[in-house]
FIKOL-569636 format. One record per residue: residue number from 1; residue in one letter; x, y, z of N, C-alpha, C, CB in turn. Coordinates in Angstrom, 2 decimals, padded with zeros to 5 digits. Atoms other than C-alpha are relative to their C-alpha. Last residue first. Glycine has a CB too. Layout:
BEGIN
 num residu     nc1     nc2     nc3    cac1    cac2    cac3     cc1     cc2     cc3    cbc1    cbc2    cbc3
 NUM      a       X       Y       Z       X       Y       Z       X       Y       Z       X       Y       Z
...
END
This chain:
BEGIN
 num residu     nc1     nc2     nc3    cac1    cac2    cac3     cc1     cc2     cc3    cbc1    cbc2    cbc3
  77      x -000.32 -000.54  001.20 -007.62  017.29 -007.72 -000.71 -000.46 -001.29  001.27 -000.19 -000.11
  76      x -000.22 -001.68 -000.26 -009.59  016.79 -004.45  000.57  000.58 -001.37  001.26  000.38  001.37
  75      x  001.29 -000.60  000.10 -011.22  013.44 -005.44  000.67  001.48 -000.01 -001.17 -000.41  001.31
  74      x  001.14  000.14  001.68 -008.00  011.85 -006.68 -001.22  000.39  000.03 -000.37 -001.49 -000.61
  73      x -000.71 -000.84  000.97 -006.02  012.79 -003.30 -000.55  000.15 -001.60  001.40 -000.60 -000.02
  72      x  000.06 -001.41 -000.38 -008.76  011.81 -001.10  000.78  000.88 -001.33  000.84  000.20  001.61
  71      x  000.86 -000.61  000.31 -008.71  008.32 -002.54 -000.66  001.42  000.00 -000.38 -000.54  000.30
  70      x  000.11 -000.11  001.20 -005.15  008.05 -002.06 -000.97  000.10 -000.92  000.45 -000.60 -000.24
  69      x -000.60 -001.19  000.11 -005.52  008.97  001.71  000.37  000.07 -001.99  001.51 -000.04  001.25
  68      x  000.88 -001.51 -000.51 -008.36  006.57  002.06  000.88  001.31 -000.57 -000.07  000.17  002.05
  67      x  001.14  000.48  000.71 -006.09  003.38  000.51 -001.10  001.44  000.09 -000.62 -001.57  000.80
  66      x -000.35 -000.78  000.79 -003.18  004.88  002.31 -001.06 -000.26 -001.17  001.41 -000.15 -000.25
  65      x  000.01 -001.48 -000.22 -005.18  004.70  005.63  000.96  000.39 -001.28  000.64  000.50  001.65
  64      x  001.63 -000.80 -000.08 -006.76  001.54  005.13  000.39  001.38 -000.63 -000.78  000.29  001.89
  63      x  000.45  000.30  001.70 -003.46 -000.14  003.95 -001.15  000.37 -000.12 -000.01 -001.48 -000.60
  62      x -001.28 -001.39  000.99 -001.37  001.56  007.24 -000.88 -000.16 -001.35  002.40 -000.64 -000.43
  61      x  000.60 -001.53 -000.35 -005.15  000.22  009.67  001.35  000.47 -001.13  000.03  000.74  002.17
  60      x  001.25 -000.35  000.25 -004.65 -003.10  008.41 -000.27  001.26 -000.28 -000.68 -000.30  000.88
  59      x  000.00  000.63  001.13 -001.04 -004.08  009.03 -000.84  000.57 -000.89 -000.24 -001.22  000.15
  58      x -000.21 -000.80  000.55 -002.04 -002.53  012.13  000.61  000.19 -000.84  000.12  000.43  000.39
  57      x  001.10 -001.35 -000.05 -004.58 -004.51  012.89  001.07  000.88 -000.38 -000.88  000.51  001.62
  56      x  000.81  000.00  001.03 -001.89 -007.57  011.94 -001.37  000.87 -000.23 -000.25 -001.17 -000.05
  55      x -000.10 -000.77  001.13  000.36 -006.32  014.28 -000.75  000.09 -001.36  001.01 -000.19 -000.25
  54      x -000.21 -001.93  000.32 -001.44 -005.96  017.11  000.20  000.03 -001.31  001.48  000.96  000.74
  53      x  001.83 -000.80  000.57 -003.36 -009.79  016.22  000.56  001.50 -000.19 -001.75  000.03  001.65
  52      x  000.96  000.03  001.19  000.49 -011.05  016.61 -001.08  000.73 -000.85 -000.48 -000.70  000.21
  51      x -001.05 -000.56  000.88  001.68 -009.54  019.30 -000.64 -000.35 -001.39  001.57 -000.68  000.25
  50      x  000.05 -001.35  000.33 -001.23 -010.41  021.10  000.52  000.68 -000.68  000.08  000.51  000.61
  49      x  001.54 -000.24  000.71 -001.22 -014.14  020.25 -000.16  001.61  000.06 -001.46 -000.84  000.99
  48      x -000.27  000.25  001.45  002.62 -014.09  021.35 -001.13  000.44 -001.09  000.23 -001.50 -000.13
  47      x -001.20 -001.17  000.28  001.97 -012.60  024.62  000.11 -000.02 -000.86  001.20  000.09  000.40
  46      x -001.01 -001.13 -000.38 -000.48 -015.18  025.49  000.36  000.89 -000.95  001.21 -000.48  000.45
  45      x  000.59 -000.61 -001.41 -000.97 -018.21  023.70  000.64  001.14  000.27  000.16 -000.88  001.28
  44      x -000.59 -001.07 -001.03 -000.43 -018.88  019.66 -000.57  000.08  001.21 -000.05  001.32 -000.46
  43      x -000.83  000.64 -000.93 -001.55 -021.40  017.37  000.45  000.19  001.05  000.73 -000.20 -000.30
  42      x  000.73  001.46 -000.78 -003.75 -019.35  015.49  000.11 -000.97  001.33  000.22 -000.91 -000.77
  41      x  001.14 -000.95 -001.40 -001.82 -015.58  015.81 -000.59 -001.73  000.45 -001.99  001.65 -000.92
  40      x -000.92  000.50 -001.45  000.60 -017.01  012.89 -000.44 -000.04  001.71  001.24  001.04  000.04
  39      x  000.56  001.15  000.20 -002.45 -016.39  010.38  000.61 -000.63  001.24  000.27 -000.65 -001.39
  38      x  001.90  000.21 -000.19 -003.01 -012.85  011.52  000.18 -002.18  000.26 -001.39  000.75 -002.46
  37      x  000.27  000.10 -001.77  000.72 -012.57  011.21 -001.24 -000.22  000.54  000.33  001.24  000.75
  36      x -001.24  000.93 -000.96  001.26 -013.64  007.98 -000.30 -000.10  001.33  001.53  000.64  000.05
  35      x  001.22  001.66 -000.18 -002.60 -011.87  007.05  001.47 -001.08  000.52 -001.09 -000.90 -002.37
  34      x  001.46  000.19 -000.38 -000.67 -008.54  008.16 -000.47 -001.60  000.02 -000.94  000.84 -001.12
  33      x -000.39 -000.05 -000.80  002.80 -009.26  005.99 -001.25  000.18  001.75  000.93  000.91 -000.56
  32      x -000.19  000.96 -000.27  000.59 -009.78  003.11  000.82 -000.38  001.46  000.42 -000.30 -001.05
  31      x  001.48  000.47 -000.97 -001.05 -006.36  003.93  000.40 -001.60  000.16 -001.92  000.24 -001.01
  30      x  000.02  000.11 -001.01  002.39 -004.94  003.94 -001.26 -000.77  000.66  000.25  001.09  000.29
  29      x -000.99  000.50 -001.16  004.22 -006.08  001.42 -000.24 -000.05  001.42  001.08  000.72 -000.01
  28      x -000.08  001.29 -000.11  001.20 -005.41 -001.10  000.97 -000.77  001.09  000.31 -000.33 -001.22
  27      x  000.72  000.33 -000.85  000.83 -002.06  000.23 -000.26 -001.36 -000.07 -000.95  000.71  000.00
  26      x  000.08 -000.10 -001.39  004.33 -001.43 -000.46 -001.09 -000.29  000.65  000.27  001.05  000.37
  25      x -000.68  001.36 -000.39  004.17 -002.78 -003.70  000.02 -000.26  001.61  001.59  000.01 -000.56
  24      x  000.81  001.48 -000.39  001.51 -000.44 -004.67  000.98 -001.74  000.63 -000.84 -000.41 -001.78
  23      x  001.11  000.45 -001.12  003.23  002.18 -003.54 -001.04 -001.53 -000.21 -001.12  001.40  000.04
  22      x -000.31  000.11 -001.28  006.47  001.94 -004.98 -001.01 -000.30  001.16  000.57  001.08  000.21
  21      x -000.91  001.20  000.08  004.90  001.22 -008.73  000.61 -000.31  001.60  001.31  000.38 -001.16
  20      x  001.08  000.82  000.10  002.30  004.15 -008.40  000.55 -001.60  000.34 -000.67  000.21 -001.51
  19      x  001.03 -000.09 -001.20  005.14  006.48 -007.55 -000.73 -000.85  000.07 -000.78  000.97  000.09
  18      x -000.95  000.53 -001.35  007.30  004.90 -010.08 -000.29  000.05  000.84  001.01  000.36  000.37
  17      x -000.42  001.23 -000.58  004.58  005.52 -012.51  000.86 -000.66  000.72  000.05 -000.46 -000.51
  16      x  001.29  000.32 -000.56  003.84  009.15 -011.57  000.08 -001.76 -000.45 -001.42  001.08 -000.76
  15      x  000.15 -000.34 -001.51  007.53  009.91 -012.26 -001.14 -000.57  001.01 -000.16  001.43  000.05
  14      x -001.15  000.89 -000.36  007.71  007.87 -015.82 -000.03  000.17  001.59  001.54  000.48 -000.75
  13      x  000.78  001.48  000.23  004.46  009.76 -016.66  000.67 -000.71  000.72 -000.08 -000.69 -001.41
  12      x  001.37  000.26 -001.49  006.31  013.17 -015.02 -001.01 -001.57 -000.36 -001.65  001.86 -000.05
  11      x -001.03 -000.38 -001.20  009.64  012.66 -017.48 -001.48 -000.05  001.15  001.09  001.98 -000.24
  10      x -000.52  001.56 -000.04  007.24  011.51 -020.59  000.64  000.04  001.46  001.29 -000.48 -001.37
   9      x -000.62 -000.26 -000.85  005.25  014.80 -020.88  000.76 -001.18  000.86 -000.78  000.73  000.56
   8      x  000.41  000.98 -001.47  003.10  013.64 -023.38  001.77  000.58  000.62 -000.34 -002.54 -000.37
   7      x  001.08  000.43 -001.12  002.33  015.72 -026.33  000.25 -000.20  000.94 -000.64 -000.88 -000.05
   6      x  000.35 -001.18  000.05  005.70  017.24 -028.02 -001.57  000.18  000.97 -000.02  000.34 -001.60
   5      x -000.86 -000.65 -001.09  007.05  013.73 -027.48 -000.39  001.25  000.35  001.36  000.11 -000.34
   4      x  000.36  000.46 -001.76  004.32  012.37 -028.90  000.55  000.27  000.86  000.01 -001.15  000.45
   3      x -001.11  000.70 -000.66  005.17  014.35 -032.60 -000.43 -000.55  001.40  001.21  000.96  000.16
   2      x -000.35 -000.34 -001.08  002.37  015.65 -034.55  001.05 -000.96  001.03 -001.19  000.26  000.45
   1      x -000.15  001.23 -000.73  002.66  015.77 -038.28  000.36  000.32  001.46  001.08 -000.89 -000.66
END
């Protein structure tokens, strides 16, 4: 009789879902935080409207670039 504990390496599962768990929240926090400001941008003149649009490109560009960089990591290994 084979035991699951003797299979699965429970301590790195638990590890690699907390990882998975931190990041995906984070890119949820940040892209919603993005379309916030995207949306806040409407109304806006000036100074404000720029602030805005910056941050919501780069809102963009952190959920591109862990989106790319976590595809990299699952092709290479």
């Amino acid at each position: 009789m084979v035991i699951a504990s003797t299979l699965i390496n429970w301590g790195a599962l638990g590890e690699a879902f907390l990882y998975a768990a931190i990041f995906a929240i984070g890119v949820v926090v940040v892209m919603s935080s993005g379309i916030h400001l995207y949306s806040c941008s409407e109304g806006r003149v000036g100074a404000q409207k720029v602030v805005n649009l910056a941050g919501a490109i780069v809102a963009l560009l952190i959920v591109l670039a862990v989106v790319g960089l976590s595809i990299y990591e699952l092709t290479v290994k």
